[in-house]
N, C-alpha and C positions, 0 to 999 in steps of 0.2 A: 832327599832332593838330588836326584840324578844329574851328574853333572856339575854339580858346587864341590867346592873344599869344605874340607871339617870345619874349618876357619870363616868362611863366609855362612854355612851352616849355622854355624852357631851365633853368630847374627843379623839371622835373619827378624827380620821389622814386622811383614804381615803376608800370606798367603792369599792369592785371590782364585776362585773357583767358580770357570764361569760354562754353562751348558750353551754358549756360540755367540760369539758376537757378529754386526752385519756393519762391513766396514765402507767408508768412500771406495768405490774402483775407477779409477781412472784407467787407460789406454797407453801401452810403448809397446815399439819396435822392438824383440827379442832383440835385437842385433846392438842396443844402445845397451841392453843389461851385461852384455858380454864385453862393449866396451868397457863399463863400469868394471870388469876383472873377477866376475861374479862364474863361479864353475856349478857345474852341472853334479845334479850329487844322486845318489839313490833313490830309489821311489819309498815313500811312507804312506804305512796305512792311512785311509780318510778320515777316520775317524777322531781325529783332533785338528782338523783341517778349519781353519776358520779365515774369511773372505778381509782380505787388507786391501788398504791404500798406502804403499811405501814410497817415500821420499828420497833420492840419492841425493847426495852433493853432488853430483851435477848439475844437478836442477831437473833429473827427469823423474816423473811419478808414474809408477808401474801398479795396474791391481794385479794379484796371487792371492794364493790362500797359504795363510798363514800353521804348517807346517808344525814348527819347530822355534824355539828361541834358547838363546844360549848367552853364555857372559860373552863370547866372541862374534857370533854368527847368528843369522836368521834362515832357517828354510823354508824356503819358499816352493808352492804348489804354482805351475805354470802350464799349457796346453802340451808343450813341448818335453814337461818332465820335470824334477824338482833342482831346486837350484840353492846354493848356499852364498850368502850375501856378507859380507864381514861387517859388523858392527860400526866398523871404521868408514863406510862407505852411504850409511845410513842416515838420516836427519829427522826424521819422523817414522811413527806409525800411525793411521789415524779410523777409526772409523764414522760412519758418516750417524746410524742411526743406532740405538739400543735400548733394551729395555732400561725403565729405570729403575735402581735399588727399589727392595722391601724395605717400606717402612715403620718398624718396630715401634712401639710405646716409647723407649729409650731414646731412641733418634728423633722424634716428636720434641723430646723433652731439650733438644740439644740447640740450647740458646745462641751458647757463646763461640762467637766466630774469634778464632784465633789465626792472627796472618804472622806465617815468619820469616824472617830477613833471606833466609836461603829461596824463598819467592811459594812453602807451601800454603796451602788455606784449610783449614780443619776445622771441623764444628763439633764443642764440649758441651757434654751436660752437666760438669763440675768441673771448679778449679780453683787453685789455691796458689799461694807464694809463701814460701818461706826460705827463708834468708835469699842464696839467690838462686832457690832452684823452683821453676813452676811447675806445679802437677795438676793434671787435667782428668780427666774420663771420656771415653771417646764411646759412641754407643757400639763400635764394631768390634774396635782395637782395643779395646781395655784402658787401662794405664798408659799413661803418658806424661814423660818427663821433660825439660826444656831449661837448656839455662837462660835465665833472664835474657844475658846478652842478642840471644836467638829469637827474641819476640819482638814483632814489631809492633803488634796492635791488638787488644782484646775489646771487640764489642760483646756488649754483656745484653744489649737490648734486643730486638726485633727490628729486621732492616722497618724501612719508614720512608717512601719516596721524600718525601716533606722534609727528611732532614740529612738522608742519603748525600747527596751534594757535598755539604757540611762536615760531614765524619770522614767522605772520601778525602777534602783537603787537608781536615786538619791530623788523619792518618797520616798522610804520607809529607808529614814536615820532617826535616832532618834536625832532630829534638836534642840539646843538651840536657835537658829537666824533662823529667813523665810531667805526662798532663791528664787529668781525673775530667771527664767530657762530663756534662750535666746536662740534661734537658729539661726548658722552657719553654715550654708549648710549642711552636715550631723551630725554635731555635736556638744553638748548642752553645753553653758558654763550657769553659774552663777553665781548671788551677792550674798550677802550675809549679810544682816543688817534688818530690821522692815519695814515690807507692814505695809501704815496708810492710805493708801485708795484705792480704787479700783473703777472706773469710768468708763464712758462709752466710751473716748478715752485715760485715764493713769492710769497707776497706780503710785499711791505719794508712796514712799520709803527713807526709812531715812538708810544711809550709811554713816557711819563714824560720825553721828551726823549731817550730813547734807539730807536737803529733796531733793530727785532726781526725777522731774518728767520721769516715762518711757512710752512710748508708748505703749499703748496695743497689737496694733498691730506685734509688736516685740516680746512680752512675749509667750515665748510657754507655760509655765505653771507656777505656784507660789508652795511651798513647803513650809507649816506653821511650828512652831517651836512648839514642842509638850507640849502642857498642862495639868495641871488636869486637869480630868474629871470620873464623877463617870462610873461606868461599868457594869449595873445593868443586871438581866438577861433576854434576850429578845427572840423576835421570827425571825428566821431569814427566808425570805421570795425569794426567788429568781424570779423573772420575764422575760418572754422570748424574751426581747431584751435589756439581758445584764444587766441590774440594778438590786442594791438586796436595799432591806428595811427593816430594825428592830423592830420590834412592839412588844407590850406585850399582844395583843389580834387576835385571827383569829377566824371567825365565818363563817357558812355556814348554810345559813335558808332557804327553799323555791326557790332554786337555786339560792341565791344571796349571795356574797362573800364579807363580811365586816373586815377590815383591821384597827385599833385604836394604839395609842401609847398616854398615859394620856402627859398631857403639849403640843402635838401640835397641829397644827391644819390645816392639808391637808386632802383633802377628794376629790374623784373622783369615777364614776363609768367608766369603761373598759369593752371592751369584750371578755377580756381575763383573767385570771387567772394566779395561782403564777405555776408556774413550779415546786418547792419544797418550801415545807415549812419545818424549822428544826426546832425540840424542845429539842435539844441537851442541850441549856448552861441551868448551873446548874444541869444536871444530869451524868455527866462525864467528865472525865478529859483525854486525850490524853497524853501519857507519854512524847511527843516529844514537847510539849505544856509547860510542867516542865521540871528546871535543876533539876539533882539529885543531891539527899545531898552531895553523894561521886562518884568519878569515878576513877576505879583502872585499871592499864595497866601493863601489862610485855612487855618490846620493842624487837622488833624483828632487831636483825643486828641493832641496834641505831634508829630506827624507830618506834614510837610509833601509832599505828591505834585506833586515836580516833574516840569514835562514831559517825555517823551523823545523822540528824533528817530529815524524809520525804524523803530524795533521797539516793540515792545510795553511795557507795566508789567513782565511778566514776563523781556524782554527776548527775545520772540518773534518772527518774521517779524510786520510790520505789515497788519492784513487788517480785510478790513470787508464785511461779508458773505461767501460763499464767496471774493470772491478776495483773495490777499495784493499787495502794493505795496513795492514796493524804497523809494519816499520817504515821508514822510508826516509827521504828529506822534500821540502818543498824552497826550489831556490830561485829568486829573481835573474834576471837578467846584470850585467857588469856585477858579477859576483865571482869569489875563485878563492875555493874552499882545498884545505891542504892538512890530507891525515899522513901522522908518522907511522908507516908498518913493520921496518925494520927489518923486513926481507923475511917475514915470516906467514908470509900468506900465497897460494897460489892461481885465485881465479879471483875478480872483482866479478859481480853477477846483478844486474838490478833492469830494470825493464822501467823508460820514461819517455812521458811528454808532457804534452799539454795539463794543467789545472782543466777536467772539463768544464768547470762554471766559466771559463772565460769566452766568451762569445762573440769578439771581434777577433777578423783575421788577423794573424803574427806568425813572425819567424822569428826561431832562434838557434844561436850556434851553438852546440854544447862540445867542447873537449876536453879528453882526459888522458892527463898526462904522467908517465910516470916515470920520476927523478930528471923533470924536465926534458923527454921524451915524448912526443905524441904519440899516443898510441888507439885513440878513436877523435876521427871527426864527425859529427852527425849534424847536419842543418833540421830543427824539427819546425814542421808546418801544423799551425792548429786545425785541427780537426782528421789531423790523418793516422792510423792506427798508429800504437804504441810503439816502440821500438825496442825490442829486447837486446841486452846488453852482456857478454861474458868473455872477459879480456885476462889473456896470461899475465899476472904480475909476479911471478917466480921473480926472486929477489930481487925487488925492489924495494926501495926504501921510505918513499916520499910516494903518494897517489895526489894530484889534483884533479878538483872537478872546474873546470873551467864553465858560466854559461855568457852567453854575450847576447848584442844586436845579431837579429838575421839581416837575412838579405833588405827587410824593411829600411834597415839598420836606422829604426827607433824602436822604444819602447812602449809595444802599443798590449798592456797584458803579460809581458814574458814570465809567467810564471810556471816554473818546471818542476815536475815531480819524478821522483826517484825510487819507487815500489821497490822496496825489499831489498833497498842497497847493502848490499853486505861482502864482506873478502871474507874468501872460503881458504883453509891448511891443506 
C-alpha cells in the first residue's frame, strides 16, 4: 500500500476496489480553491481519475476528478490542471449516484444489523457474546470483533415499517441495563436486566438475579446499556447499501480504494466504493450537537418556546427556504441562546430565516454576538430568500444568538431556522 507506514499497514481494516464511481459535481470559481491554499501539483495519468463532489471548510463545493488520496492530501483533476488539497482543508467527499454492491447468498443471509457507539452500522450473518467480547461475520469482511462497551444495539429481526418507530426509540435510550426487545404482533415489549450470552439458538439473560434462557428466535433485537468508550476522531465512510464504517485512514492509489482503522483487523476488496466519505469530526462542531451555557426566554401568554435542535417547531425536517438540513436550530423570537467556545473555533457559518410553513407576514431581528460584541445584525422579512451567514470568531469565547421583535415588533410567527449552524477550527 503505497504511501502507508508499515504500522498503519499492518492495520489495515478492509480494502475497497472499485472500477469508477459517478460522484455529485457541483461548480466553484478556481480562484476560491486557491483561496483555500490548495497548490497546483503535476499532472496524473486518467486512468484512476474518478468524478467528485468535494466540500472545503469554507463552505465552498468544488467538482474534480478524483486523482489521488492520501493520509494528508487529495489530488484533484481540474480544467486548469491537477491540484493538491490537504486533508485539513476538506469536509466531505460525496458522490451523488452509484452502482449497488453484489449481492452474494452470504449478504442475503445478513440479518443482524449491528449499530456502534462510534456512529458505524454493519450487517452480520452471525454473532456471538462471550464474556465481554462480541464476534460477528460480516459477509464481505470476514471476522469481526467488538467490545461490548462499543455496541449499541443488535437487531436480530427484519426491519418492519409496523414496528421500525418502536425499535428506533427504544434503541437509542441512554440505557443503565440491556434490554432483550420481544415482538408481539405489532408491538415491541421488553426486559430489562444483563445479556451474558448470545448463541446460536438463546440468549442467557440475567433478570432479577436470576439466568433466563430466551429463545433467539423470539428476540427482535437486544439494546446494550451504555459504556465507556473512548471517541477518538475518525473517518466516517458511508456505503451504498446502507452501512457506514469509521476508520482513521482512506487512500486511493491506482484505482484501488484502501480503508485501515489501527487495532482491527477486517480487510476486503469490493467493487464498489464509499458513497461519501466525511472528514468532519475534529474540525467542527454543530451548534445543535452542544448545550448551550445559557438559554433565555420571555413567555408568551404563559408559553414558553424553547428551542429545538435539527427539526422544526412542528418537529418537521429543518428547512429554510426550499432546502431542508439534517443540523440546524429552530428558534422563537425573545430568545438568546449562549454557546461556550473557548477561543477555539474560527468561522460561525449557518445560512437562516424564516420556518417556511409560516404564512403570515413577520419580521424578525436576529444578532450575534461575540463576548458581548455585535458582530452581525440582520432584520429577516418572511418570504425573502435565505440569508447566508459566515462570521470570524477567532478567539472568542462566549457566541450568542440573539432573535427578537422586527420591526412589527410583535410576535406574529417568529420562528427562525438556523441550517447547518456550526463553528468551524
Amino acid at each position: 500500500m503505497r504511501g502507508m507506514s508499515p504500522a498503519v499497514q499492518s492495520a489495515t481494516r478492509f480494502s475497497v476496489v472499485t472500477n469508477g464511481l459517478f460522484l455529485a459535481l457541483f461548480s466553484v470559481a478556481p480562484s476560491l480553491l486557491i483561496a483555500a491554499d490548495i497548490a497546483l501539483a503535476a499532472d496524473i495519468a486518467l486512468a484512476a481519475d474518478i468524478p467528485v463532489a468535494v466540500e472545503l471548510l469554507s463552505g465552498t463545493v468544488t467538482n474534480a476528478e478524483l486523482v489521488q488520496l492520501n493520509e494528508t492530501l487529495a489530488k484533484l483533476r481540474q480544467p486548469e490542471g491537477v491540484i493538491e488539497v490537504p486533508l485539513s482543508q476538506i469536509l466531505t467527499v460525496k458522490q451523488a449516484t452509484a452502482s449497488k454492491p453484489p449481492r452474494t447468498a452470504e449478504a442475503e443471509k445478513a440479518l443482524t444489523d449491528a449499530a456502534l457507539r462510534d456512529g458505524s452500522r454493519l450487517k452480520l450473518n452471525s454473532l456471538s457474546l462471550q464474556e465481554s467480547r462480541l464476534l460477528g461475520k460480516h459477509p464481505v469482511w470476514g471476522e469481526m470483533e467488538f467490545g461490548r462497551n462499543e455496541v449499541t444495539s443488535l437487531r436480530l429481526a427484519a426491519t418492519d415499517a409496523k414496528v421500525d418507530a418502536a425499535w428506533k426509540e427504544l434503541s437509542s435510550r441512554d440505557l443503565t441495563r440491556d434490554l432483550v426487545v420481544l415482538r408481539k404482533g405489532d408491538v415491541l415489549d421488553h426486559l430489562e436486566g444483563t445479556v451474558i450470552g448470545i448463541g446460536e439458538k438463546t440468549i442467557q439473560f440475567l433478570l432479577d438475579g436470576d439466568e433466563v434462557p430466551v429463545k433467539r428466535e423470539r428476540v427482535f433485537g437486544i439494546v446494550l446499556a451504555k459504556g465507556e468508550v473512548q471517541s477518538p476522531s475518525l473517518i466516517r465512510c458511508d456505503l451504498d447499501n446502507n452501512e457506514t464504517i469509521l476508520v482513521d485512514q482512506v487512500s486511493l492509489a491506482d484505482g484501488k480504494w484502501t480503508l485501515s482503522r489501527q487495532g482491527q483487523n477486517y480487510k476486503a476488496e469490493l467493487e464498489y466504493g464509499p458513497i461519501s466519505i466525511d472528514y468532519s469530526s475534529g474540525k467542527l462542531v454543530y451548534l445543535s450537537e452542544q448545550e448551550p451555557r445559557s438559554a433565555k426566554y420571555t413567555p408568551f401568554f404563559g408559553y414558553t418556546w424553547e428551542y429545538r435542535k435539527d427539526r422544526s417547531f412542528e418537529g418537521r425536517p429543518l428547512a429554510v427556504g426550499q432546502r431542508t438540513y439534517r443540523r440546524g436550530l429552530a428558534v422563537h423570537s425573545k430568545s438568546e441562546l449562549t454557546w461556550q467556545l473557548g477561543g477555539e473555533f474560527r468561522r460561525f457559518q449557518t445560512v437562516m430565516g424564516y420556518d417556511p410553513e409560516i404564512s403570515t407576514a413577520s419580521t424578525a431581528l436576529v444578532r450575534i454576538l461575540g463576548d458581548g460584541k455585535e458582530l452581525l445584525k440582520v432584520d429577516l422579512v418572511r418570504g425573502n430568500p435565505p440569508h447566508s451567514v459566515d462570521l470570524d470568531i477567532t478567539d472568542i469565547s462566549q457566541m450568542t444568538i440573539v432573535v427578537d421583535f422586527g420591526t412589527d415588533e410583535v410576535d406574529i410567527g417568529d420562528r427562525i431556522h438556523f441550517g447547518n449552524a456550526k463553528v468551524v477550527k
